[in-house]
C-alpha positions as CSV (number, residue, x, y, z in Angstrom):
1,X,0.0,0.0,0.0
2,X,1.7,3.6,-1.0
3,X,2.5,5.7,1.8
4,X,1.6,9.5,2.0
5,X,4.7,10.7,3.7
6,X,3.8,14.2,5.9
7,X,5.6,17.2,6.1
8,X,6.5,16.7,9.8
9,X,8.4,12.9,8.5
10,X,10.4,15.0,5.8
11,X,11.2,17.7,8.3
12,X,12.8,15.3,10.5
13,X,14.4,13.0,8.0
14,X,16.2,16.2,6.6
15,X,17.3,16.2,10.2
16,X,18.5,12.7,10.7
17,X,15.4,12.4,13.3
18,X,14.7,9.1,14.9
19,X,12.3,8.3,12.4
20,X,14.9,8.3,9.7
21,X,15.3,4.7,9.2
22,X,11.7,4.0,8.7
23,X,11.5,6.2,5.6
24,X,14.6,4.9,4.0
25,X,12.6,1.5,4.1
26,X,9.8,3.3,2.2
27,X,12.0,5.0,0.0
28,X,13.6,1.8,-0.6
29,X,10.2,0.2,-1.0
30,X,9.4,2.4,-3.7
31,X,6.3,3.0,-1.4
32,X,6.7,6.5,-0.9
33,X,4.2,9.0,-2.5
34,X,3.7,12.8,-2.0
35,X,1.6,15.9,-3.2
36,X,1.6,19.5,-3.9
37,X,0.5,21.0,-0.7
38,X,3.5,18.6,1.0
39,X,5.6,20.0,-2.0
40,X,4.6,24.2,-0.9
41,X,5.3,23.2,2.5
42,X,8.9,21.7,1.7
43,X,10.2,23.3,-1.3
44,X,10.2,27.2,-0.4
45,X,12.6,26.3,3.4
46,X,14.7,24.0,1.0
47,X,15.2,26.6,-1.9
48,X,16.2,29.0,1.0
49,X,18.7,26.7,2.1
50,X,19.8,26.0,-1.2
51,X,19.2,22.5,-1.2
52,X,18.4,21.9,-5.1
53,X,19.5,17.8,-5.2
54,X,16.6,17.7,-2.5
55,X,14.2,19.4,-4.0
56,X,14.8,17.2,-7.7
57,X,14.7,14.1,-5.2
58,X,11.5,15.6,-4.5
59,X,9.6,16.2,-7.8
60,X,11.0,12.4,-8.7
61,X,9.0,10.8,-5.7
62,X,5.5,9.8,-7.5
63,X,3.1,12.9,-7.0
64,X,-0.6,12.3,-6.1
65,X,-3.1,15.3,-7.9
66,X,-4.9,16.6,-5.5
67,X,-8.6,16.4,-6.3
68,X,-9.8,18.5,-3.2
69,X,-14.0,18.0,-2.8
70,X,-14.4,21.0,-0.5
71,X,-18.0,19.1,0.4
72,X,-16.1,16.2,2.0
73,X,-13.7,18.6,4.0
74,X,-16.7,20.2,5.3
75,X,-18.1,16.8,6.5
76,X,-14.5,15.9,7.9
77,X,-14.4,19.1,9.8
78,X,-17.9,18.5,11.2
79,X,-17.1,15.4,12.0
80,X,-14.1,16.7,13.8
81,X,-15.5,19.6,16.3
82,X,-18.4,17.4,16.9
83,X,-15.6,15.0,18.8
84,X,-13.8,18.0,20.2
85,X,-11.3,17.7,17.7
86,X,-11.0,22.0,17.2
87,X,-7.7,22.6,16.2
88,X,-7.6,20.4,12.7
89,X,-6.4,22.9,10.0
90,X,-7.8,22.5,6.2
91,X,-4.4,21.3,5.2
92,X,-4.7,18.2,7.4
93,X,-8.2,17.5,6.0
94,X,-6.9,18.0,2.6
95,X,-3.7,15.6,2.9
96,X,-6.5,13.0,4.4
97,X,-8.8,13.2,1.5
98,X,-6.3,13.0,-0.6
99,X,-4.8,9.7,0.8
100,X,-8.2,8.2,1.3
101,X,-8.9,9.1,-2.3
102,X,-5.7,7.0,-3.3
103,X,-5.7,4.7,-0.8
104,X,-2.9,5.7,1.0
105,X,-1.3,5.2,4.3
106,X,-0.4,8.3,5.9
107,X,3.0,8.5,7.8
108,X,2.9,11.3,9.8
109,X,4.6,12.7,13.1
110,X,1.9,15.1,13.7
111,X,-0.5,14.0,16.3
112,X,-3.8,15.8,14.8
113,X,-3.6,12.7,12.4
114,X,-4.0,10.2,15.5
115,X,-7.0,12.0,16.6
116,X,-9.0,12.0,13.2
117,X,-7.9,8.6,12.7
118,X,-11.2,6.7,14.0
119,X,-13.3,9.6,12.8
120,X,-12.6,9.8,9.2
121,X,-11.4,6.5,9.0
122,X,-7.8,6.8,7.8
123,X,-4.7,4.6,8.1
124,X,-1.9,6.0,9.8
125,X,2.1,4.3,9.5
126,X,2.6,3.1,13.0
């Protein structure tokens, strides 16, 4: 099953983070997929620090079009506040549509993600 990789996992594996070795196995795996709002988080902090071979790496990793239905990201947030959930950004909701719509895993660091998981019914990389 492909694996949406989150922003949070490429911030740390840029870092060497502990998490490191899992996405190598991924990347190895050929497993790994990403999309353009991952891209506009990543790219602009990596062009700053000049990191171009990154950034190709990037745009080579298979690319999932985003096909947002703003009607389902309005039942997701609903679905959301009415379990408490209040601080899920649209971003989050998006990157969760857009891996249920390819059905994707999503490996994430972020702990919103853990919290919708029952909710909205997504897989998360444990």
């Amino acid at each position: 099953m492909p694996v949406l990789v989150d922003t949070s996992v490429w911030v740390d594996y840029f870092r060497g983070g502990d998490n490191s070795a899992k996405l190598d196995l991924l990347i190895d795996e050929n497993l790994v997929v990403i999309n353009d709002l991952i891209l506009a988080e990543l790219v602009p902090f990596l062009r700053i620090r000049k990191q171009q071979n990154i950034i190709n790496l990037l745009y080579n990793v298979k690319n999932l079009i985003l096909e947002i239905n703003w009607n389902e990201i309005i039942e997701f947030q609903f679905k959301c506040l009415k379990k408490g959930l209040n601080g899920i950004g649209i971003p989050d909701l998006i990157i969760v549509q857009n891996a249920k719509q390819n059905r994707c895993k999503i490996f994430t660091l972020d702990s919103h993600f853990s919290l919708m998981q029952d909710s909205l019914g997504i897989k998360l990389m444990v």
